[in-house]
C-alpha positions as CSV (number, residue, x, y, z in Angstrom):
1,X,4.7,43.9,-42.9
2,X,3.5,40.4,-43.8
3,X,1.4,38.7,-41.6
4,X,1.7,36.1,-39.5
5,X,0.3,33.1,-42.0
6,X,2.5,34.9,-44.8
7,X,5.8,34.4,-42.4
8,X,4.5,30.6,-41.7
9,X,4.5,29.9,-45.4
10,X,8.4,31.3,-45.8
11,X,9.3,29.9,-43.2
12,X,8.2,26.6,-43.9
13,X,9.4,27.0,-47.5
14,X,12.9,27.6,-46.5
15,X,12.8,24.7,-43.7
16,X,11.2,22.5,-46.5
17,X,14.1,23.2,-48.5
18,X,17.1,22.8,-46.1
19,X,15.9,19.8,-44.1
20,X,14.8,16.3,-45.6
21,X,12.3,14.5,-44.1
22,X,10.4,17.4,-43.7
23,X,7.0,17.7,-44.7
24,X,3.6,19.9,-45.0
25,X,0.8,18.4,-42.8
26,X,-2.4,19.2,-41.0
27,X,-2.9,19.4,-37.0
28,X,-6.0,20.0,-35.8
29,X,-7.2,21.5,-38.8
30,X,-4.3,23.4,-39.1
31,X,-1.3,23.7,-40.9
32,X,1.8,22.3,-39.9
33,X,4.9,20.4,-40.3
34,X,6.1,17.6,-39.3
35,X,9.4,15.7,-39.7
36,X,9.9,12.0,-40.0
37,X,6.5,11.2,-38.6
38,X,6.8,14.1,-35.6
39,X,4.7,17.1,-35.4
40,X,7.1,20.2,-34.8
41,X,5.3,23.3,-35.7
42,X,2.1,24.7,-37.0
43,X,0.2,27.8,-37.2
44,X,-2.6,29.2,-35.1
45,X,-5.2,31.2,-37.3
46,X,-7.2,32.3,-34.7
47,X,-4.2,33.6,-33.2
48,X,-2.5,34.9,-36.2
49,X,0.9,32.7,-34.4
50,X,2.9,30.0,-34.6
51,X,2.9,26.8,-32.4
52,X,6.3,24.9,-31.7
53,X,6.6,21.6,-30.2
54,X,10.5,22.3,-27.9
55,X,11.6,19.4,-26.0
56,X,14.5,21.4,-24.8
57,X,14.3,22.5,-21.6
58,X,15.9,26.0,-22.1
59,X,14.5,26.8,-25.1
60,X,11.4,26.1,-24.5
61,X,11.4,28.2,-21.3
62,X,13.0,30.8,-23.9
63,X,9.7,31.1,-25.6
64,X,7.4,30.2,-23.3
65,X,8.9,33.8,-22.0
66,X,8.5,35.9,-24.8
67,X,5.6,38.5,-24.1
68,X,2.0,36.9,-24.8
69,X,3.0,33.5,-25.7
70,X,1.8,30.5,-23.6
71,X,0.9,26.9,-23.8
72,X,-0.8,25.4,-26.6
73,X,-4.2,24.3,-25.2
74,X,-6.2,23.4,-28.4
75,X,-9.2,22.3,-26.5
76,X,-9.9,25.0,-24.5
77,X,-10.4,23.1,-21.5
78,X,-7.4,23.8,-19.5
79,X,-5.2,20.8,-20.8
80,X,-2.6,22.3,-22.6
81,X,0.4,20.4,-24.5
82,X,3.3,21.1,-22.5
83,X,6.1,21.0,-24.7
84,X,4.2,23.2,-27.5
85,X,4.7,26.8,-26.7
86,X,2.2,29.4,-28.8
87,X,4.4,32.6,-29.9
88,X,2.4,35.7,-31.3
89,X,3.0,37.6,-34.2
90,X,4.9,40.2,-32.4
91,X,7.6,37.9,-32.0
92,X,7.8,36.5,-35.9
93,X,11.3,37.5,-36.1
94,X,12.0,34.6,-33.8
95,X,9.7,32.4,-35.5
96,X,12.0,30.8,-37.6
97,X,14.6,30.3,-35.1
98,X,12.4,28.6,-33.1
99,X,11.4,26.7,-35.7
100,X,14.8,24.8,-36.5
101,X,14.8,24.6,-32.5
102,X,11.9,22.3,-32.8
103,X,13.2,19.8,-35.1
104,X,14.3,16.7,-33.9
């Protein structure tokens, strides 16, 4: 089973290649993506997981209630970004779904 940076890099490879405007980035010190100037994903090392930014309503409440994910708080002090929702390896089958979710 590949792990959970392995299924970041296909899955951005296959978004890079169906959506223009999409592109590689950093966030934090961490990969991402980002189209047309908006950060929409990335992936949390520490966590072997990925991070989507879901304006939706419903699906971000979708994800935010898959086992073990939660709210992206990158610094640690109890502020976290509320539309990014942090989804563990478990789930990287829905990874990519989310994914196309998350672009504007």
């Amino acid at each position: 089973m590949a792990g959970g940076a392995d299924s970041f890099e296909e899955i951005s490879d296959n978004l890079l290649h169906e959506h223009p405007g999409l592109e590689r980035t950093q966030m934090m010190g961490m990969p991402a993506l980002k189209r047309d100037g908006k950060l929409v994903a990335g992936f949390v090392a520490a966590e072997d997981a990925m991070v989507f930014k879901l304006t939706d309503a419903v699906a971000h409440a979708a994800a935010l209630g898959l086992d073990g994910a939660h709210l992206f708080d990158p610094s640690g002090k109890n502020r976290p970004f509320k539309e990014w929702v942090v989804v563990p390896p478990v789930h990287t089958a829905r990874w990519a779904e989310l994914a196309e979710l998350a672009l504007p």
